[in-house]
MMTF fields as JSON, N, C-alpha, C and O atoms, coordinates in Angstrom:
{
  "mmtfVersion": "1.0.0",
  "mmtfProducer": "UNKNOWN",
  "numBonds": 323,
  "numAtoms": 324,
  "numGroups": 81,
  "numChains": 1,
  "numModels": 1,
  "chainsPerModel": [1],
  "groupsPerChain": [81],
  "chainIdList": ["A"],
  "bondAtomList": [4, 2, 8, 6, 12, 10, 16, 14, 20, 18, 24, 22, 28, 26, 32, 30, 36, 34, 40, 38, 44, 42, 48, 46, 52, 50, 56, 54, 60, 58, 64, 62, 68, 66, 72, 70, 76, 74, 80, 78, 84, 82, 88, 86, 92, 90, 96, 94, 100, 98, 104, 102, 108, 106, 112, 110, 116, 114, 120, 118, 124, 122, 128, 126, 132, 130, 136, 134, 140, 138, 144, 142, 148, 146, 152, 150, 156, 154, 160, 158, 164, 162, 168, 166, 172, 170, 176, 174, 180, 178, 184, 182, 188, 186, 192, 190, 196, 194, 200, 198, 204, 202, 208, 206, 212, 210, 216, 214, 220, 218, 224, 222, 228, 226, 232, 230, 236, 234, 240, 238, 244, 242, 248, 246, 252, 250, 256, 254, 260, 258, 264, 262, 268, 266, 272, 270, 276, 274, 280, 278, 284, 282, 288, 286, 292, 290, 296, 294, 300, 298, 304, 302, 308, 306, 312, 310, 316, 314, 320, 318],
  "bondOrderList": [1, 1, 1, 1, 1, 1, 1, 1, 1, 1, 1, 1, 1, 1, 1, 1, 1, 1, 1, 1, 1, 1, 1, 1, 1, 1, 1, 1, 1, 1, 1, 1, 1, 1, 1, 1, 1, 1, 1, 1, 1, 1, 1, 1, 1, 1, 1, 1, 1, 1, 1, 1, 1, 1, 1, 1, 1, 1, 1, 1, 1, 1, 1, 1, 1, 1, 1, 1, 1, 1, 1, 1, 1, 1, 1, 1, 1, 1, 1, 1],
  "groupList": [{"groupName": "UNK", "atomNameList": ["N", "CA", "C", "O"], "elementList": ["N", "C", "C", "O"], "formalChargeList": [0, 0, 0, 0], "bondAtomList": [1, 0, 2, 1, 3, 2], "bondOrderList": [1, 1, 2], "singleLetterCode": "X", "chemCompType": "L-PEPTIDE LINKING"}],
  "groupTypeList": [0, 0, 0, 0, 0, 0, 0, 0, 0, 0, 0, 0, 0, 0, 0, 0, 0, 0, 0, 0, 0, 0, 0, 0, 0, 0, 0, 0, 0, 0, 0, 0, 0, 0, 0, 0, 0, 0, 0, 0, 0, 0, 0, 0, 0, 0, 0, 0, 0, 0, 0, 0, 0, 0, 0, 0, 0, 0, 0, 0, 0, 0, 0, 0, 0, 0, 0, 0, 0, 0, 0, 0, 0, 0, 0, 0, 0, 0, 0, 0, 0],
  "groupIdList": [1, 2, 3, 4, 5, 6, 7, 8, 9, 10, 11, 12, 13, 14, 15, 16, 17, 18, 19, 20, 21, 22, 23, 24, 25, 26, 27, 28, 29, 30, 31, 32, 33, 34, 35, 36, 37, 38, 39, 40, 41, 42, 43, 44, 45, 46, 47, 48, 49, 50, 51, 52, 53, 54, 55, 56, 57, 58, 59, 60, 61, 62, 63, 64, 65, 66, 67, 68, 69, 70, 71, 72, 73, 74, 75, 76, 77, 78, 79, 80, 81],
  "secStructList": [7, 7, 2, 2, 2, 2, 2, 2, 2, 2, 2, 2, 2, 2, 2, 2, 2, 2, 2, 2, 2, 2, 2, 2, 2, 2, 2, 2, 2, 2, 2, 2, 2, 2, 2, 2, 2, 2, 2, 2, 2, 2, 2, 2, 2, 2, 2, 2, 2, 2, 2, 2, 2, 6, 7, 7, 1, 6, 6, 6, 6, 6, 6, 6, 7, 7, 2, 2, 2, 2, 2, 2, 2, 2, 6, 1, 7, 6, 6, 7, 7],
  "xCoordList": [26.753, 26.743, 28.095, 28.616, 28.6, 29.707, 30.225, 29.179, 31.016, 30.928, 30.879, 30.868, 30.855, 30.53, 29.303, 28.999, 28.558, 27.026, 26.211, 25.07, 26.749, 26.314, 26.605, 25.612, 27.258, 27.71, 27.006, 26.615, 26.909, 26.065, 24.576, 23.871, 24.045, 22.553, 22.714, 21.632, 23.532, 23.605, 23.508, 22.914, 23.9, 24.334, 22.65, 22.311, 22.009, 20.256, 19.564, 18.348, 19.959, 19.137, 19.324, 18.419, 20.698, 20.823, 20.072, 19.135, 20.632, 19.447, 18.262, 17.661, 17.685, 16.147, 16.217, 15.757, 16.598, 16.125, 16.493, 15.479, 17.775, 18.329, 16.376, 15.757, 16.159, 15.626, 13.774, 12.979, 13.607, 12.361, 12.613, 11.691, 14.071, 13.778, 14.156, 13.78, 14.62, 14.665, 13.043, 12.734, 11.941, 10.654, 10.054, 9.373, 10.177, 9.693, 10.771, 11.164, 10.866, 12.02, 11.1, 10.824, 10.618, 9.873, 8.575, 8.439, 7.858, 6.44, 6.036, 4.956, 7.177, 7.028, 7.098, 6.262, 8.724, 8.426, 7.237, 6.926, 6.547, 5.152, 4.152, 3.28, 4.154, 3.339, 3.618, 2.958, 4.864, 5.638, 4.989, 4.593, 4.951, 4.614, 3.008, 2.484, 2.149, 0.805, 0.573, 0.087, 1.132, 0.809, 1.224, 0.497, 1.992, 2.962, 1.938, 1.57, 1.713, 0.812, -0.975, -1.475, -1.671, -2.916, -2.496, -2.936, -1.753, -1.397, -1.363, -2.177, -0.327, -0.104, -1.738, -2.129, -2.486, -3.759, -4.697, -5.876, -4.266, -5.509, -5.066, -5.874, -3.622, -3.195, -3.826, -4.363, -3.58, -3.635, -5.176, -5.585, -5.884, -7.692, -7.814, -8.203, -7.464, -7.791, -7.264, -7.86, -6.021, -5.366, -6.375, -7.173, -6.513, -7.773, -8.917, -9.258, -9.632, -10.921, -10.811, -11.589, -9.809, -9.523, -9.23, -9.538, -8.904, -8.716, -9.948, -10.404, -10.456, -12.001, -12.859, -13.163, -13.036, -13.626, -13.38, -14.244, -12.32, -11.889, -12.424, -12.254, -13.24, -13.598, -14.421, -15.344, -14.895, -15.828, -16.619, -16.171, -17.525, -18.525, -18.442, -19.161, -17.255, -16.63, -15.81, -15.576, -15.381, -13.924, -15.14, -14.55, -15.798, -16.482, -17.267, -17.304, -17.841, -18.105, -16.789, -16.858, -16.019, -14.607, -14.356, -14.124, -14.224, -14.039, -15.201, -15.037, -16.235, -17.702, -18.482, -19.414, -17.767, -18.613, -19.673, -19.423, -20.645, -21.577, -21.157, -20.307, -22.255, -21.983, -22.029, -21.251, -23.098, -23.74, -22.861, -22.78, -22.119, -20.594, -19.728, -19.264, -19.438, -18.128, -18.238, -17.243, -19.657, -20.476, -20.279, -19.951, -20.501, -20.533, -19.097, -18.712, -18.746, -16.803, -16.094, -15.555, -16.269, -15.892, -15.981, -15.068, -17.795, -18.029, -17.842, -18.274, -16.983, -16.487, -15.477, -14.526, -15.112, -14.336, -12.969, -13.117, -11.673, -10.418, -9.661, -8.531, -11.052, -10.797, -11.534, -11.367, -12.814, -13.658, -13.762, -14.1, -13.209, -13.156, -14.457, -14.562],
  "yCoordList": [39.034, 38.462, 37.809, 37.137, 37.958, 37.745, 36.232, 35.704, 35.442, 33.808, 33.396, 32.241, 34.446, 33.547, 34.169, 34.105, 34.763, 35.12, 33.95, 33.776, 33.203, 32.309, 31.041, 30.317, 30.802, 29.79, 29.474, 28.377, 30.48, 31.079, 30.907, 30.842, 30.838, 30.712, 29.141, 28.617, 28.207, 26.773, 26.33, 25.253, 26.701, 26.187, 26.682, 26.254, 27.464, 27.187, 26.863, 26.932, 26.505, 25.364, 24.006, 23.332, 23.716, 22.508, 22.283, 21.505, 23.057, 22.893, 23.019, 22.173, 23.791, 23.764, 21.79, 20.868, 21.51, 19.966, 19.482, 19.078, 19.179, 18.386, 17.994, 16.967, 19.453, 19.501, 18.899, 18.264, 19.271, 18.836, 17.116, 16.403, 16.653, 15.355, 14.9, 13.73, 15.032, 14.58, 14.436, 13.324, 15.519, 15.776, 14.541, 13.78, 14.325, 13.598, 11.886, 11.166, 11.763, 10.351, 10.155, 9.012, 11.183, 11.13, 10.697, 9.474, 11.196, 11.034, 9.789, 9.252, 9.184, 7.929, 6.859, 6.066, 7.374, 6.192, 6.09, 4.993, 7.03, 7.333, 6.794, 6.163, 6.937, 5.989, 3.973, 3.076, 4.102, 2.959, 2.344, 1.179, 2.892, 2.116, 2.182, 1.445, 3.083, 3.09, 1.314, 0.236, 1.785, 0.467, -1.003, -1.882, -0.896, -1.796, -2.205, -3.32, -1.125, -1.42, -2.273, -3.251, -1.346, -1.728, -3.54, -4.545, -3.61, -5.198, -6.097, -6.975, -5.731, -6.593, -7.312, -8.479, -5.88, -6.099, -6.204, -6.018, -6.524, -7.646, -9.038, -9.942, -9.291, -10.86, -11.549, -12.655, -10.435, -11.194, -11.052, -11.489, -10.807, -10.719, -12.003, -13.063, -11.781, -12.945, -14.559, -15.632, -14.14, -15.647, -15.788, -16.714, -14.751, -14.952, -15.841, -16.815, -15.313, -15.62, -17.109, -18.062, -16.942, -18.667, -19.483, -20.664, -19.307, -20.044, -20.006, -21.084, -19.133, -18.966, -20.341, -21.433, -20.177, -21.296, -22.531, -23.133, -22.8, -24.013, -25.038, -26.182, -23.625, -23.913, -24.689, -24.43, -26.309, -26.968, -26.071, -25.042, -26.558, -26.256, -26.124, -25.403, -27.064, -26.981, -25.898, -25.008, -25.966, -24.799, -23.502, -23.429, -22.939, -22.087, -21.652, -20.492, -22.838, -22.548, -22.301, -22.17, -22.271, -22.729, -21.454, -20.971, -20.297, -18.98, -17.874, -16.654, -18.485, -17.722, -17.149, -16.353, -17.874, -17.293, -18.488, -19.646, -17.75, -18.682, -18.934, -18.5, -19.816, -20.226, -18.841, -18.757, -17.816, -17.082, -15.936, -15.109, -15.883, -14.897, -14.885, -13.936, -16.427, -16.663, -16.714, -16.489, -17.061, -17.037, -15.85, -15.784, -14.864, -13.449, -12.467, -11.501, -13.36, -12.828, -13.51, -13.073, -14.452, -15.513, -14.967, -14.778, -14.707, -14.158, -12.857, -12.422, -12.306, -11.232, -10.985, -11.424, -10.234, -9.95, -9.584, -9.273, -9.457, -9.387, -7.573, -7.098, -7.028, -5.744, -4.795, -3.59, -5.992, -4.86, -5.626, -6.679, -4.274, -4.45, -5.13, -5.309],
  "zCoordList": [-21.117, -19.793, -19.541, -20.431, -18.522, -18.17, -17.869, -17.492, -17.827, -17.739, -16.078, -15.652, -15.383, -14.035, -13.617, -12.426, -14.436, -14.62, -15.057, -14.63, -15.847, -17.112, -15.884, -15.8, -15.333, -14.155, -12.986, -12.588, -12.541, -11.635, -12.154, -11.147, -12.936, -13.22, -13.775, -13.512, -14.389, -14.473, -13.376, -13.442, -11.915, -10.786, -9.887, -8.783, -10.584, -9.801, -10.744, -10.571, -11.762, -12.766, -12.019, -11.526, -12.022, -11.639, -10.132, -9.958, -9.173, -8.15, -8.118, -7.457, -8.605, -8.675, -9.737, -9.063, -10.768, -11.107, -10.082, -9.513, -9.21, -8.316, -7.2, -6.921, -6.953, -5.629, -6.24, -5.548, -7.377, -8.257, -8.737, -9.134, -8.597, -8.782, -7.487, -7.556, -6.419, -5.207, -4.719, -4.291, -4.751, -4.428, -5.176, -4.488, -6.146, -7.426, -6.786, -7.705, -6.389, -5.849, -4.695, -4.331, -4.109, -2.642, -3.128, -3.143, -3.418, -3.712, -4.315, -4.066, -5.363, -6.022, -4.337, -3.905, -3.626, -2.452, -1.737, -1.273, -1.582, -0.761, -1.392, -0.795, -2.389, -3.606, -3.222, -2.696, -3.819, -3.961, -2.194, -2.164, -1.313, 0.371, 0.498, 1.333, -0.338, -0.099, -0.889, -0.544, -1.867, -3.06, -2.083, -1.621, -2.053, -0.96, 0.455, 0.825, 0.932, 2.558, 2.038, 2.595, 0.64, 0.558, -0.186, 0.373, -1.266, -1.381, -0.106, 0.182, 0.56, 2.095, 2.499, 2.505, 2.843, 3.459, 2.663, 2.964, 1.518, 0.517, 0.484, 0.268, 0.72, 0.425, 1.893, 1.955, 3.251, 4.532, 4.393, 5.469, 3.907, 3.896, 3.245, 3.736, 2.183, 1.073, 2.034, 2.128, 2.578, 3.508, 4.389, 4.239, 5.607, 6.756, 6.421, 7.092, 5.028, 4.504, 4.03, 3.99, 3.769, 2.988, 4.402, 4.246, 5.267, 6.478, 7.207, 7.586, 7.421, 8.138, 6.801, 7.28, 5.822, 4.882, 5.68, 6.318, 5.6, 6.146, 7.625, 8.044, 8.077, 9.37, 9.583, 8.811, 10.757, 10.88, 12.174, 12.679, 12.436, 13.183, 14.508, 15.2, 15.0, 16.646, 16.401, 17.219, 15.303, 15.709, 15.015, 13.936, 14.92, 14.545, 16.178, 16.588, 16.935, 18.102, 19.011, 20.233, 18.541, 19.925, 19.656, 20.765, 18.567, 18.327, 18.657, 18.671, 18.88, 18.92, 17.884, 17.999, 16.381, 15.787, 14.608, 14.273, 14.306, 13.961, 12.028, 11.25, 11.966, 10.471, 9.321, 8.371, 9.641, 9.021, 9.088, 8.18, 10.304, 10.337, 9.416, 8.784, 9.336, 8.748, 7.226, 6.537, 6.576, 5.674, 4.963, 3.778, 5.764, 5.492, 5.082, 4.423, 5.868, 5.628, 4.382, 3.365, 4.774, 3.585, 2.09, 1.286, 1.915, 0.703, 0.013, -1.055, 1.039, 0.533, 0.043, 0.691, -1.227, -2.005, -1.542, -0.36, -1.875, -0.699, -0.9, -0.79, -1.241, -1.087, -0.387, -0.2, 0.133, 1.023, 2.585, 3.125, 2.862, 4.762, 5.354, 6.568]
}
C-alpha cells in the first residue's frame, strides 16, 4: 500500500473518532442539562414546600387555600409533583 493510501485512511480514522467524540461531548451536555433542569425543580419544590409549612391560618386564607391543602403538599416528598 502506497504512503498516501496509508494517510488517507489515518485521516477517516481520525474523523470518524473526531465526529464519535464530538456526538459523545453532545449527549453528555444533554445529559449534563436534564440532570441540571430535574435538580433545579427539586430544590424550588423542596423551597416552595418549606415556605407553604411556614404558613399561619390568615395567610393560608389570604391565598385560598385550606389547612388540608397545604398539609398535603407539604408532606410530600421533593420529588413528586
Amino acid at each position: 500500500m502506497s504512503t498516501s493510501k496509508v494517510n488517507h485512511f489515518h485521516l477517516i480514522e481520525d474523523m470518524d473518532i473526531s465526529a464519535m467524540t464530538f456526538a459523545a461531548i453532545e449527549r453528555i451536555e444533554t445529559f449534563a442539562v436534564s440532570v441540571t433542569t430535574v435538580l433545579n425543580t427539586w430544590i424550588r419544590r423542596s423551597n416552595e414546600r418549606r415556605l407553604l409549612a411556614m404558613l399561619n391560618g390568615r395567610m393560608m386564607d389570604d391565598i385560598g387555600l385550606s389547612y388540608h391543602e397545604v398539609r398535603a403538599e407539604v408532606d410530600k416528598y421533593f420529588w413528586q409533583k
